[in-house]
N, C-alpha and C positions, 0 to 999 in steps of 0.2 A: 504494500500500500504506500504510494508515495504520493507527498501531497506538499505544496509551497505555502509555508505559513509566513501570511504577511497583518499582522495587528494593526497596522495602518490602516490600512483596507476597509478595515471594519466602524472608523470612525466618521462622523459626519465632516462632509468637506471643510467646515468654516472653526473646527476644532483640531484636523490634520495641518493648518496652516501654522501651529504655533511649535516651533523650534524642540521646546522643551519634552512636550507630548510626543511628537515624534519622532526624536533621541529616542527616549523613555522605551516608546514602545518596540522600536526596531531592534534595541536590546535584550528585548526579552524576546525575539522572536524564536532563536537558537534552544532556549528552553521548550518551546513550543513545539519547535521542531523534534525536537528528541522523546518528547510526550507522544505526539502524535506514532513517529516509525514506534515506541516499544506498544503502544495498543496495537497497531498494525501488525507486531512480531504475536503478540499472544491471540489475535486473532489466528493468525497463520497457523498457529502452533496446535490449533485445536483441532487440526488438519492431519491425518498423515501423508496425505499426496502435496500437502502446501509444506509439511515442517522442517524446519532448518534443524544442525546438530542435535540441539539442547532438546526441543521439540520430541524429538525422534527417542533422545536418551531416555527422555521422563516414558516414552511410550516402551523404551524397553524396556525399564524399571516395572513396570506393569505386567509386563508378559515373563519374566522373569529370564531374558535373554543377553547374551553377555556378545559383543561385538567381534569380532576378529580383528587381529593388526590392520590384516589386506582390504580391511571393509572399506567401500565406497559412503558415501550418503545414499544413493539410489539402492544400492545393495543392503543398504541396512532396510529402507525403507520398504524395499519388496517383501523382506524378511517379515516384518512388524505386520506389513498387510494380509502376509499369507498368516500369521497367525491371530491376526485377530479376528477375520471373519471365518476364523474354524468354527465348526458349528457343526451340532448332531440334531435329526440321523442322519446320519451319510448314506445317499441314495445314487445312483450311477450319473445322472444329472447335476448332482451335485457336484460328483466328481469332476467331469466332464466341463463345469462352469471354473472350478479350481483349477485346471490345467489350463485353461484357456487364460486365465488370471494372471499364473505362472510361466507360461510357454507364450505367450500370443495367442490369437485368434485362429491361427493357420497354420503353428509352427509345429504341431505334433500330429502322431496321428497313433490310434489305438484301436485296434482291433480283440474283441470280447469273444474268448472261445468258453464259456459257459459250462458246456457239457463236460471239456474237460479240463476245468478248473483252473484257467489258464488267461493269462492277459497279455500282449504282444501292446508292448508300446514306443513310438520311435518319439525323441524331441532332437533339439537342436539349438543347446543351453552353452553360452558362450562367455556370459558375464561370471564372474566372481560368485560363490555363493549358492546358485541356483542348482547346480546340482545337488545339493548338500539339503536346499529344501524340498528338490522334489523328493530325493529321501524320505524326507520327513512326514512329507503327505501321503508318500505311500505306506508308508508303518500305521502313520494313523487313521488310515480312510479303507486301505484293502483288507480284507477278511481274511487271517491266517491262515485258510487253509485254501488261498488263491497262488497260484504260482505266476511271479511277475516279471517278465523276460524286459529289458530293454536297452534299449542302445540311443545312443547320444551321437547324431552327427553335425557336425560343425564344417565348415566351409569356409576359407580365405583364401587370400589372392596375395601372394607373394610375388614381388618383383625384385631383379635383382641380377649376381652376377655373379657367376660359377666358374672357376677354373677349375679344370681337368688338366692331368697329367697322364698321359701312357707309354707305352712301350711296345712297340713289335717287332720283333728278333726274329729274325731267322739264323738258326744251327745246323751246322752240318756236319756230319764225323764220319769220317775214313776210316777204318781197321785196314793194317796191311802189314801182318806181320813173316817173317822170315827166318825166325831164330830167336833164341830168350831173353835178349835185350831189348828190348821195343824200346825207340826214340819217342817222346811227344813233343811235336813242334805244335802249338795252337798258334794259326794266325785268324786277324779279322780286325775288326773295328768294331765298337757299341757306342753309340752317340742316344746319352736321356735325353729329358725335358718333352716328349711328344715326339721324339724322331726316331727313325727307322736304323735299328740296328743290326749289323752282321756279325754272327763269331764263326769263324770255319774252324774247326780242330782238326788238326790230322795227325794220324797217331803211324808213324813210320818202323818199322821193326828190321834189324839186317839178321 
């Protein structure tokens, strides 16, 4: 809520004219000011999609949830939301409106094998946090004796720049012996870094 407090403003023209009064009042505007944003913060705060730090903490304080180093603000506050409108019974709609809270509107998708007791569910949970509550939702909303398969895909785009190094060698070896001294003379060349290299061995015997 922001808003320009002017106490001038407020008086009649032919009594804003006098020096003193108008000192007076523009002085005390900066008070005004600072009244005005902390009603505008406790309104906010009465919010969990409007509240700032403080806002958020008192709302953990409540749910009796302890933060993470890595927490975000947005990550705390998703936190606070998914557990304050827990609510029983938990019905498969209900479910289904929880996921959609936590995941998006379009970002998961679940499939109900009923008969054999079985729940096939994909999302696509990226921020901080969010796995950790869908966890949570599923401990407290599936029926123990439901078996909960799921997989988490995620998606980015990496750009960037890759050096490769290799080698391809070509070997060659001669046997040519004559007698129980065998000579080995290896001749060739091998050149790294991505370039093509040769070793010929030849192995001479008299």
């Amino acid at each position: 809520m922001t808003r320009e407090v002017d106490l001038v403003s407020y008086l009649p023209p032919f009594i804003a004219e006098y020096k003193e009064t108008h000192t007076a009042l523009t002085a005390e505007n900066p008070e005004f000011q600072a009244s005005w944003e902390a009603a505008g913060r406790v309104l906010k705060n009465e919010f969990i999609a409007s509240a700032d730090e403080y806002g958020i903490a008192r709302f953990e304080k409540l749910l009796g949830l302890l933060p993470h180093r890595e927490d975000t603000l947005e990550s705390r506050r998703m936190r606070v939301q998914s557990r304050w409108f827990s609510f029983t019974p938990y019905t498969w709609r209900v479910f289904l409106r929880r996921l959609a809270e936590l995941c998006g509107e379009r970002d998961f998708r679940v499939t109900p094998y009923f008969d054999y007791y079985r729940i096939d569910l994909q999302v696509s949970l990226g921020r901080f946090g969010q796995v950790e509550e869908l966890e949570y939702l599923l401990r407290s909303m599936i029926p123990a004796n439901m078996t909960m398969v799921t997989a988490n895909a995620m998606q980015y785009e990496a750009s960037g720049t890759v050096i490769v190094t290799a080698l391809l060698s070509e070997i060659r070896t001669f046997f040519l012996e004559s007698g129980e001294n065998p000579v080995y003379t290896p001749k060739g060349v091998l050149f790294l870094s991505a370039n093509e290299g040769k070793i010929f061995h030849y192995e001479i015997g008299e």
